[in-house]
C-alpha positions in Angstrom: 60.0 147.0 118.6 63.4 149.1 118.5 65.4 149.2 115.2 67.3 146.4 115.9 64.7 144.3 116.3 63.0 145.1 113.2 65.5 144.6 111.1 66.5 140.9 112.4 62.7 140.0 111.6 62.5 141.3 108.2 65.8 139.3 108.0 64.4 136.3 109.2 61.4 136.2 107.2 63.0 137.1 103.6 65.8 134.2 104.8 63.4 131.6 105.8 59.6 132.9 104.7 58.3 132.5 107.8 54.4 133.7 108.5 54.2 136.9 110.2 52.1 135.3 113.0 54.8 132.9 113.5 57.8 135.7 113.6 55.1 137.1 116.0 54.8 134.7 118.2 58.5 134.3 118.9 58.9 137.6 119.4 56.3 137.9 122.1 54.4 140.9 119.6 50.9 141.5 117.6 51.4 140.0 114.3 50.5 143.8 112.6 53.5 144.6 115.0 55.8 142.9 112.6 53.9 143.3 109.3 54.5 146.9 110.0 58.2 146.6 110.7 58.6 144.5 107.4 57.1 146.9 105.4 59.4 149.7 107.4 62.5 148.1 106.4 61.8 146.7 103.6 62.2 150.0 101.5 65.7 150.9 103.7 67.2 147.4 102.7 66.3 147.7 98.9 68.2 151.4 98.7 71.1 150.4 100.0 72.3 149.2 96.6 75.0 146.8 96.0 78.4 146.9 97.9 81.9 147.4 95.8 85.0 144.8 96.6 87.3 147.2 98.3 85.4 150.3 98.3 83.3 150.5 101.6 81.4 153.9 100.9 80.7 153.2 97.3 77.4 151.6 96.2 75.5 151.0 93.1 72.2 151.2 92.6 71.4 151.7 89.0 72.9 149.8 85.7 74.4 153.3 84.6 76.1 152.9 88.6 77.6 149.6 87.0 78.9 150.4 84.1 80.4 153.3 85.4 82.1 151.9 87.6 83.0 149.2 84.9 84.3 152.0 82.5 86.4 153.6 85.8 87.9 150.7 87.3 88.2 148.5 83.9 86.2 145.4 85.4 84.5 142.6 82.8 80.9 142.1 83.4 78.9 139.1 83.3 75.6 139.1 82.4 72.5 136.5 82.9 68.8 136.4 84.0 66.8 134.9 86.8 63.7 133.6 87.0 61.2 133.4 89.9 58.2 131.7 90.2 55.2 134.1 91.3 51.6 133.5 92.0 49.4 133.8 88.9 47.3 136.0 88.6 43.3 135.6 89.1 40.9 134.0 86.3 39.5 137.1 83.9 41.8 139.8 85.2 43.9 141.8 82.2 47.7 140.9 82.0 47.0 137.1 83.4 49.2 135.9 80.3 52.1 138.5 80.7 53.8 136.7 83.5 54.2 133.1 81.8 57.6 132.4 80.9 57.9 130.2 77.8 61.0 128.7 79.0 59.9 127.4 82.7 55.7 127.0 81.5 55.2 129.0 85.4 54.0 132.2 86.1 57.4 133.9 87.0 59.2 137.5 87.3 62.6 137.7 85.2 65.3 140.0 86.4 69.1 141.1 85.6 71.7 139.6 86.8 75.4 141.4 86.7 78.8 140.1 88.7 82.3 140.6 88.0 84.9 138.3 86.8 84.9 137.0 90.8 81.2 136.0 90.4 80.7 139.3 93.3 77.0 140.7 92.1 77.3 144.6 91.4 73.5 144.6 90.2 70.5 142.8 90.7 67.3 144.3 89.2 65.8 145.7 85.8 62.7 143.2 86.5 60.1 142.3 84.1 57.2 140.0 83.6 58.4 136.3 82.9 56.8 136.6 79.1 59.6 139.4 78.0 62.3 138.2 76.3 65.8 139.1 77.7 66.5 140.2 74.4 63.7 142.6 74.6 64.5 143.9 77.9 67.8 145.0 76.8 66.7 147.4 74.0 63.9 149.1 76.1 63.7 151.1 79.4 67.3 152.9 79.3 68.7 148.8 79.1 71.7 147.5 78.7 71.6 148.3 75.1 72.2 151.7 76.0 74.6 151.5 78.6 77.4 150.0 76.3 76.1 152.8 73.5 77.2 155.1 76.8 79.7 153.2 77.6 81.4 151.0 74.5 84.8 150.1 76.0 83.0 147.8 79.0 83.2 144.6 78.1 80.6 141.6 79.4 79.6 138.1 78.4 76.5 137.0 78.4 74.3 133.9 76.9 72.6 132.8 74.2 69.8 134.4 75.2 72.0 137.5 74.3 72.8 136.9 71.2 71.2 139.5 69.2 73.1 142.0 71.7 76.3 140.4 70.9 75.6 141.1 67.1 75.0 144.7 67.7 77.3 145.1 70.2 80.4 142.4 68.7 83.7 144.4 70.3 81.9 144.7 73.8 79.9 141.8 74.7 80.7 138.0 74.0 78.3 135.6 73.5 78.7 131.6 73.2 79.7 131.2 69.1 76.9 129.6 66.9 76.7 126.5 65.5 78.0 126.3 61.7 75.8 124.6 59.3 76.3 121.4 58.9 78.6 120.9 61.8 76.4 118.4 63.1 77.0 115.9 60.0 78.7 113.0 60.3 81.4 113.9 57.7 81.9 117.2 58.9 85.8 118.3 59.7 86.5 116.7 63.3 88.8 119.7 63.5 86.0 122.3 62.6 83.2 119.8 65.4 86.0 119.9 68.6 87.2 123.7 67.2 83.5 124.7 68.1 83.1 123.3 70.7 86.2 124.3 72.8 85.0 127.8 71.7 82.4 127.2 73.6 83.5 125.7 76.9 86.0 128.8 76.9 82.7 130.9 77.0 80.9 128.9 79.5 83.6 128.7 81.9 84.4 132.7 81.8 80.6 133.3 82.0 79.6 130.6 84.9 80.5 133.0 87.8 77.0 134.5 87.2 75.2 131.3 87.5 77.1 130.9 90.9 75.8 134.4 91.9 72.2 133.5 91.1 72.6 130.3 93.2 73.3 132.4 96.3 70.5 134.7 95.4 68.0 131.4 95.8 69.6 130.8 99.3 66.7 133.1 100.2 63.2 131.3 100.0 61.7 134.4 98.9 63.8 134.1 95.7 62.7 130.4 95.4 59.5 131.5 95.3 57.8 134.2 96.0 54.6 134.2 97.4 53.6 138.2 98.1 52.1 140.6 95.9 54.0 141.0 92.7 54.3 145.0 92.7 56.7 144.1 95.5 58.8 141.7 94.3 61.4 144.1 93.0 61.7 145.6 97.0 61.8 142.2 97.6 64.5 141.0 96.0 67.0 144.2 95.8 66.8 144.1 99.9 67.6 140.4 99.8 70.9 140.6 97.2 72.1 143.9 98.9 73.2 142.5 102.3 74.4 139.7 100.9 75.9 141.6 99.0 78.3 143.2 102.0 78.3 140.1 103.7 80.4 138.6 100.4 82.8 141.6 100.5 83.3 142.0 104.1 82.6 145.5 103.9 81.1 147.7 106.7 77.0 147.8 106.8 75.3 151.0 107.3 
């Protein structure tokens, strides 16, 4: 198969999930032929990196790439997480537990989301078994954590799930406000109850780009749910995001 060719099948298959043997049989080749071309481009896709709104030649590919170009071109982050449902691991094996998320009861993979004020992703990665807390994914592994101790005049929101981050971090990074005691009483001030609450929806509403770029992410089945080897889920999904990526921004593809 020429280049070309490849690539449109590895396309095809992270778009749709379709079998190798199917993708084989409509391009008239041995289904090895195109289990070797996905595993070819695979890799080229997922180092591309992620494609810059106005900037053709620049791409990021770390989270020290995105909030340097943050810090350089004064742009607000927003940051979330995504979760994907993987297959579980076999009966007896070690690490079977790591992977189940408390939140969604599934075997899944969590990983970073980060978009600008436009909802436009700039990063897509930093995965981590489904068990980890976001919390705890920030503080370890050269995490967001420190990137804003780097970088302390980028500013991001992020959820609730953030929250500790947003009391280390309180100039840089806003997180929905918490609930006073005793707002939830009947008598409490309806000033203080509708006060909170707008508080809120201000937060929500500068923060739901995010979600929006997560819901173009699952416009790939292999982000719905993945159904390959875990060790390459993280390929997986950084060759997904980055052409989208490009196609979003209009900018020229490699």
């Amino acid at each position: 198969m020429v280049f070309i060719d490849r690539l449109l099948v590895t396309l095809v298959h992270l778009r749709t999930q379709l079998p190798h043997a199917a993708l084989a049989a409509l391009c008239g080749v041995g289904r090895s032929t195109v289990t070797r071309a996905i595993g070819e481009i695979r890799p080229l896709l997922a180092a591309r990196g992620f494609a810059v709104p106005g900037r053709p030649g620049l791409r990021l590919r770390t989270l020290a790439d995105v909030f340097a170009y943050a810090k350089a071109e004064d742009v607000e982050l927003r940051i979330d997480g995504m979760e994907t449902q993987v297959r579980r691991r076999k009966a007896h094996r070690p690490g079977r537990r790591a992977f189940v998320s408390g939140k969604r009861k599934q075997n899944t993979i969590k990983t970073t989301t980060i978009s600008d004020a436009q909802g436009r992703t700039l990063f897509s990665g930093a995965d981590r078994p489904g068990r980890m807390h976001d919390q705890t994914a920030m503080r370890t592994g050269g995490g967001i954590a420190e990137q804003l101790r780097l970088h302390p005049r980028v500013k991001a929101e992020a959820d609730d799930g953030h929250r500790g981050l947003a009391n280390e971090f309180p100039d840089p990074i806003s997180a929905p406000p918490k609930k006073p005691k005793g707002l939830g009483e009947d008598d409490a001030p309806i000033t203080e109850r509708y006060g909170w609450r707008e508080m809120k929806r201000r937060q929500s509403s500068a923060r739901i780009v995010v979600e929006h770029a997560n819901a173009e992410m699952r416009q790939w089945r292999q982000l719905q749910r993945y159904t390959g080897r875990r060790e390459t889920y993280a390929e997986t999904g950084h060759h997904a995001v980055s052409p989208r990526s490009a196609q979003i921004r209009g900018c020229r593809t490699a």
